[in-house]
C-alpha positions as CSV (number, residue, x, y, z in Angstrom):
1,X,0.0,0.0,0.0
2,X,1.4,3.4,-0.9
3,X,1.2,6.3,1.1
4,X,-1.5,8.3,-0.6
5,X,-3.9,4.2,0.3
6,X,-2.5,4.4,3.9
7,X,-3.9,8.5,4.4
8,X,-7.0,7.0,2.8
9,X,-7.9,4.6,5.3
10,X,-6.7,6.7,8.0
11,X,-8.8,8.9,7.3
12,X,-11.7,6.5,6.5
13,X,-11.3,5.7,10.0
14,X,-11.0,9.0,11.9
15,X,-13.7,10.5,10.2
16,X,-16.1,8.0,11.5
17,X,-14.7,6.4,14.5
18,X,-14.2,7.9,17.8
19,X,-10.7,8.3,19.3
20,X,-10.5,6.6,22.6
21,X,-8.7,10.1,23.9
22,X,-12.0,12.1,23.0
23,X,-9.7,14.3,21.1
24,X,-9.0,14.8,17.7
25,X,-6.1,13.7,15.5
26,X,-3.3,16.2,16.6
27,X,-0.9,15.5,14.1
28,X,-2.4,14.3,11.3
29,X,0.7,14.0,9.1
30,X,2.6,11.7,12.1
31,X,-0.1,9.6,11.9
32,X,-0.8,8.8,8.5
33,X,3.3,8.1,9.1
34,X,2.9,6.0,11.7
35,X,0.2,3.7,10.4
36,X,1.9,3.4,7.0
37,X,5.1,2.2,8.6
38,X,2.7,-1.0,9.9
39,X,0.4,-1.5,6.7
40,X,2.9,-0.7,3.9
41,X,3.0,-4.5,3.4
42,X,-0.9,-4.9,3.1
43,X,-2.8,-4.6,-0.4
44,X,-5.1,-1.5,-0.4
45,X,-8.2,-4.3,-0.9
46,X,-7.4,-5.9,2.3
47,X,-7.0,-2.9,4.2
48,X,-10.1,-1.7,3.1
49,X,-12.3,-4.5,3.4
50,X,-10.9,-4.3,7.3
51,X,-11.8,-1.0,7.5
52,X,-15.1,-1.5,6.3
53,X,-15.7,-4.5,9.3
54,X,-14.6,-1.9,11.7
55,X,-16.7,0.7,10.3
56,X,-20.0,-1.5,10.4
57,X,-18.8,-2.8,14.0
58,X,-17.0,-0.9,16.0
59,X,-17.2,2.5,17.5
60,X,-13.5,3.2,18.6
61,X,-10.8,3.8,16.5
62,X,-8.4,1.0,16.6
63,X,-4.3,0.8,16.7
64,X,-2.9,-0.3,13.6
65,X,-1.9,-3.5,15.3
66,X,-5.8,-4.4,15.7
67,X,-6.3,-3.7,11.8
68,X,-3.6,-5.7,10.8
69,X,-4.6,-8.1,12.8
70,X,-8.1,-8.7,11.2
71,X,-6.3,-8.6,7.9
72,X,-3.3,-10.9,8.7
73,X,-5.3,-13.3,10.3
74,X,-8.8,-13.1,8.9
75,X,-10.2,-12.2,12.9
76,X,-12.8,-10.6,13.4
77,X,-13.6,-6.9,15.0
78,X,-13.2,-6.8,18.4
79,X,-17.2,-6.3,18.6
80,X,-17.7,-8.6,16.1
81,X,-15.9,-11.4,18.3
82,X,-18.3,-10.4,21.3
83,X,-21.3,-11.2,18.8
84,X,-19.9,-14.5,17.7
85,X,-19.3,-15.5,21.6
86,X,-22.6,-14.3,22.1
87,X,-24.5,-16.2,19.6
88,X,-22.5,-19.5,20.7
89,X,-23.8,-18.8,23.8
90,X,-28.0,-18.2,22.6
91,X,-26.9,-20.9,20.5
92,X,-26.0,-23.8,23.0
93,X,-27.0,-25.2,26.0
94,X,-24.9,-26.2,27.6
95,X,-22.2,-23.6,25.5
96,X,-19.2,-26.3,24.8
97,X,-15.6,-24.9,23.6
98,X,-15.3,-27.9,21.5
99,X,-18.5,-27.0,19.1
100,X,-18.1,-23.0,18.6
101,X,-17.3,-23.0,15.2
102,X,-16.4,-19.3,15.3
103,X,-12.7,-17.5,14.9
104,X,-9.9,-19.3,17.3
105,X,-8.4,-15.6,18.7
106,X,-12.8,-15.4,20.2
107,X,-12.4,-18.9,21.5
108,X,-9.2,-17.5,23.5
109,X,-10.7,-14.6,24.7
110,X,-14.0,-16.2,26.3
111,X,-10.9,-18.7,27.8
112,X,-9.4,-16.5,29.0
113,X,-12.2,-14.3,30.7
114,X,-13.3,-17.9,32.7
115,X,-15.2,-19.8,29.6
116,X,-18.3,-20.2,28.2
117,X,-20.2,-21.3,32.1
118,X,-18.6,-18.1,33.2
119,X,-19.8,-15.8,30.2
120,X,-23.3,-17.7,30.7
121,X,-23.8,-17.4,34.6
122,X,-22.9,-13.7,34.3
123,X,-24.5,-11.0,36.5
124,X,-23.4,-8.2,34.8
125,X,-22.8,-9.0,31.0
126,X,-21.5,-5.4,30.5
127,X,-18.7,-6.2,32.7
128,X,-17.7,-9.5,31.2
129,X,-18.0,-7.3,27.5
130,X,-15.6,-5.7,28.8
131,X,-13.5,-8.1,30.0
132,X,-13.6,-10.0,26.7
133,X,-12.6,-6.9,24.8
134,X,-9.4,-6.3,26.6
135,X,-8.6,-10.2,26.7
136,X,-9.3,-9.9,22.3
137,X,-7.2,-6.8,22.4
138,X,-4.5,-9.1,24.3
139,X,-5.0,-12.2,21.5
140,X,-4.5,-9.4,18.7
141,X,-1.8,-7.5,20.0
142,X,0.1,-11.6,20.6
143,X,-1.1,-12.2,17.0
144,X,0.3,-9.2,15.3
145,X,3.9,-9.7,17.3
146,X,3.7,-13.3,15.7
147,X,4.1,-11.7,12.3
148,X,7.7,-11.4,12.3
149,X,8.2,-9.1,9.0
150,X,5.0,-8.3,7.9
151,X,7.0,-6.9,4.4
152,X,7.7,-10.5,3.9
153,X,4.8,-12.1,4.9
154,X,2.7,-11.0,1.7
155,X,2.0,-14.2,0.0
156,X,0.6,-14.2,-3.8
157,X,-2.9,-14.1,-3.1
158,X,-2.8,-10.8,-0.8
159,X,-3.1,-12.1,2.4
160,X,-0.6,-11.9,5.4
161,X,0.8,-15.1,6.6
162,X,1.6,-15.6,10.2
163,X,5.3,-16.0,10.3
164,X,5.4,-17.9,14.0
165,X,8.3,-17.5,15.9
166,X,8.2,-20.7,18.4
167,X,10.3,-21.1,21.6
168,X,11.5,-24.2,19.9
169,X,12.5,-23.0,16.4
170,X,14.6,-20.0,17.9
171,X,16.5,-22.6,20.5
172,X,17.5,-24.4,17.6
C-alpha cells in the first residue's frame, strides 16, 4: 500500500470512528506516518475490506496493530468477536468450547475471561463485555507480534501469513 492508500484509510477511519482520547487527531501527518510504517505490506483491498468491518462494528478507532490483525489473520472486530461468543452462547446449552465453530483468537478470549459457564452465569454481562474486549485486544496484540516481517509475509494471493516465531524453532 502506498502512502497516498494508507492517508486513505486513516482517514476512512477517523472520520467516523471515535478516538479513545475524545480528542482529535493532533498530528495528522505523524499519523498517517505512523500507520503506514505498519500497513505498507498490506494490499489496499485488504485494508479496506478491514476498514469496512470496523466501520459496520465498531465505535472506537483501533491501533494499527488491531487492523492488521483482522487482515493478517482473517479475525474478526473486536465487537464482532463479542457477537460470535454471544451467539455460541443463545446458541448452546450447555455452550461447549469444543463446538463454537467461530474465529480461534474469540475462542481464546471467552478462555481466558473464565469460559463459556462463566460468560453464561454472568451477572453483569456489560462487565464481562468488557473483560472480553481487553482479553481480544491481548489475542490481537500476541497475534500481530507473531508476524515477524509483515514486508515478507505478503503471499501471492494478498493475504498476510503468520510468520510464528516458536520457543523451539529459535532454541534451535
Amino acid at each position: 500500500m502506498n502512502r497516498a492508500e494508507t492517508s486513505k484509510v486513516v482517514l476512512m477511519l477517523s472520520a467516523t470512528l471515535q478516538q479513545q482520547n475524545g480528542g482529535a487527531v493532533g498530528d495528522t501527518d505523524g499519523l498517517i506516518s505512523g500507520w503506514h510504517l505498519v500497513l505498507e505490506p498490506v494490499p489496499y483491498a485488504e485494508a479496506e475490506q478491514a476498514v469496512r468491518a470496523y466501520l459496520r462494528t465498531e465505535k472506537w478507532f483501533p491501533a494499527p496493530s488491531e487492523l492488521l490483525a483482522v487482515v493478517a489473520h482473517g479475525a474478526p472486530t473486536p465487537y464482532a468477536g463479542w457477537q460470535q461468543a454471544l451467539d455460541h452462547l443463545r446458541a448452546s446449552q450447555p455452550p461447549n468450547l469444543r463446538e463454537f465453530a467461530g474465529h480461534e483468537f474469540v475462542r481464546q478470549a471467552v478462555k481466558a475471561v473464565g469460559g463459556w459457564s462463566h460468560l453464561r452465569n454472568a451477572e453483569r454481562p456489560d462487565r464481562e463485555r468488557e473483560a472480553f474486549l481487553a482479553a481480544y485486544a491481548e489475542v490481537l496484540a500476541a497475534a500481530v507480534r507473531d508476524v515477524a516481517d509483515p514486508a515478507q509475509a505478503v503471499e501471492a494471493g494478498g493475504r498476510i501469513r503468520q510468520m510464528a516465531v516458536t520457543r523451539t524453532a529459535s532454541a534451535s
